[in-house]
Structures are given as structure tokens and as C-alpha cells.
C-alpha positions, 0 to 999 in steps of 0.5 A, a space after each residue: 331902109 325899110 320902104 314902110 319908114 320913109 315918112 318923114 319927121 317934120 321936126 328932124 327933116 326940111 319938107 319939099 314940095 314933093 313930100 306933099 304928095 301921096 303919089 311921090 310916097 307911093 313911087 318911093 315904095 315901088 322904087 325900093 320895092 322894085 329894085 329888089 326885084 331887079 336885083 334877082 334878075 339873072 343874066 341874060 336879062 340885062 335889057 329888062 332889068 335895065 329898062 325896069 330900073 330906068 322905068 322906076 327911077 323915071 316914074 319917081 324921079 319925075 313925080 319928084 320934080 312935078 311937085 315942084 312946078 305949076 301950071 302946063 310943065 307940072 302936069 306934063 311931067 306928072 304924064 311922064 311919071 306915068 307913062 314912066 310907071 306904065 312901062 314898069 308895070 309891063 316890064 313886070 308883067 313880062 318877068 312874072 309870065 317868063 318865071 323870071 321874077 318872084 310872083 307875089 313880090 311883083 304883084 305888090 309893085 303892080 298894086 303900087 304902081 296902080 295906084 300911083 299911076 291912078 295918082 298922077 292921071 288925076 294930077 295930070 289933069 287942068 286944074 278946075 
């Protein structure tokens, strides 16, 4: 599945909660993103590949699930997303520096989950 067609047709496809949100669209490009480069992770690196593979799951799937809630509990799982996308971040940070992982394929999630963890500090926060 190309990451850039996950829009859903409104005709074809029932609509949840989730597919509201920009934030949710954007950790499901860094989820398909990123899975390509743990994929590419050679052994010796389980750990790391790991805890990516968990970090992006972790950001999307949380993302996923605040959308559907209100109040208190949605705004502490869209802080989890992002702590969640945080650490994504830094497990690629870590595989750019130690030549483990394709340097521009990282840089895109990096932007992705930039602008995802922009997406969810602003979703995090009280409503006014």
C-alpha cells in the first residue's frame, strides 16, 4: 500500500472517529514509513528495531484510540502518542548516527513525526 493513498473514499469506507484527524494520517505514514526502515535493521540490532517498531505502533495506535474519547483520557493518550513518537524519533536519530539506517529515508519520518508530535501537544492540551 502506497502510504500517500491511505485516504479514505467516504463512499467506499465507514469513517471513525480517528480518520478526522490529521495527526492520525500522519502516524500512518511514519507507521509505513518506518517499518521500512526497521526492515533494513541488520542483526545485531534486535533491541532497536524493536523498540522502533513498538515506538511507531505505539504513537499510531494511541493516536487511533484518543480520537475516540473525551475529556481527561483523551488528552492523556494523545500525551502518550507523543511521548510514543518521541522516542521513535530518537531510535532514528541513533540508527542515522551509527550508519545503520538509510539517512534520507530517516530524515522523512524525523519530519513526520515532527509534525505529528506538533499535532498531538496541541491535542493534548484543555480545551478553552
Amino acid at each position: 500500500m502506497d502510504p500517500k493513498d491511505h485516504r479514505l473514499d467516504s463512499q467506499q469506507h465507514r469513517h471513525f472517529d480517528h480518520h478526522r484527524l490529521d495527526a492520525w494520517h500522519i502516524a500512518f505514514e511514519a507507521t509505513l514509513e518506518g517499518d521500512l526502515i526497521s526492515k533494513a535493521i541488520p542483526r545485531g540490532y534486535g533491541k532497536l528495531k524493536d523498540q522502533l517498531q513498538r515506538a511507531l505502533h505505539g504513537a499510531f495506535t494511541l493516536t487511533s484510540e484518543a480520537a475516540a474519547r473525551t475529556g481527561a483520557d483523551r488528552a492523556c493518550r494523545f500525551r502518550w502518542a507523543r511521548a510514543e513518537a518521541n522516542e521513535a524519533a530518537a531510535i532514528l536519530e541513533a540508527l542515522a548516527a551509527l550508519g545503520i539506517a538509510d539517512a534520507a529515508r530517516v530524515e522523512r519520518v524525523l519530519g513526520l513525526l515532527w509534525r505529528l508530535s506538533a499535532m498531538l501537544t496541541r491535542l493534548a492540551l484543555p480545551k478553552r
